[in-house]
N, C-alpha and C positions, 0 to 999 in steps of 0.2 A: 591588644587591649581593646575591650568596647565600650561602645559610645552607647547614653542610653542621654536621648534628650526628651526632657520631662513637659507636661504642659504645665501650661501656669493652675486649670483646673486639680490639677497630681498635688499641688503644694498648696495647703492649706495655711493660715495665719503669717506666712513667712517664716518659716519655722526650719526652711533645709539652710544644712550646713554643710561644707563638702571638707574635707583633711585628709592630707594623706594617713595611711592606716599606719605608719610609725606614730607619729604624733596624738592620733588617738588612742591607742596602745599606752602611751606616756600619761594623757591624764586621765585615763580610765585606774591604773595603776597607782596614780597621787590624791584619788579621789578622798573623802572622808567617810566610813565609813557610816551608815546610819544606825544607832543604836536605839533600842527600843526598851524604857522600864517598865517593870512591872511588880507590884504590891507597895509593899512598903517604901522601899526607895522612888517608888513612881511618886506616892503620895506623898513625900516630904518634900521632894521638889516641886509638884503643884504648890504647896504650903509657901516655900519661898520664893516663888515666882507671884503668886497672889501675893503677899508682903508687897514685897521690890514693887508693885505696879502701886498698890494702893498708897505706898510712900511716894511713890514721883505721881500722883495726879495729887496727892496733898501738898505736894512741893517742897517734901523733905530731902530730894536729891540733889546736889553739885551735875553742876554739867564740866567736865576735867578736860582739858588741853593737852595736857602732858602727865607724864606721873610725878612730874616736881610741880604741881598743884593739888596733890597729897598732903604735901608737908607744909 
């Protein structure tokens, strides 16, 4: 096995992560896929997403604890 010791210059932001390669195998594999829309369904969800924002800065939303703060 080789050793590869890095400088502090090599790692920028603090950004290294070391895992054994099972483990990243596991959540590369459980990952969420990114899905990307486009036309019509892209535009109706911009449509409710604008909604939902313009209601919670008018202060028509509940802030929920649980879902028996549903009912």
């Amino acid at each position: 096995m080789a050793i590869t010791i890095l400088k502090k210059a090599q790692i920028q932001n603090d950004d290294l992560v070391i895992l054994p390669r099972k483990e990243y195998e596991v959540l590369k594999e459980n990952q969420v896929p990114t899905i990307f829309l486009k036309g019509k369904s892209a535009r109706a969800l911009d449509k409710r997403v604008a909604e939902a924002l313009r209601e919670y800065r008018q202060g028509k939303t509940k802030r929920l604890h649980s879902l028996r703060d549903l009912m």
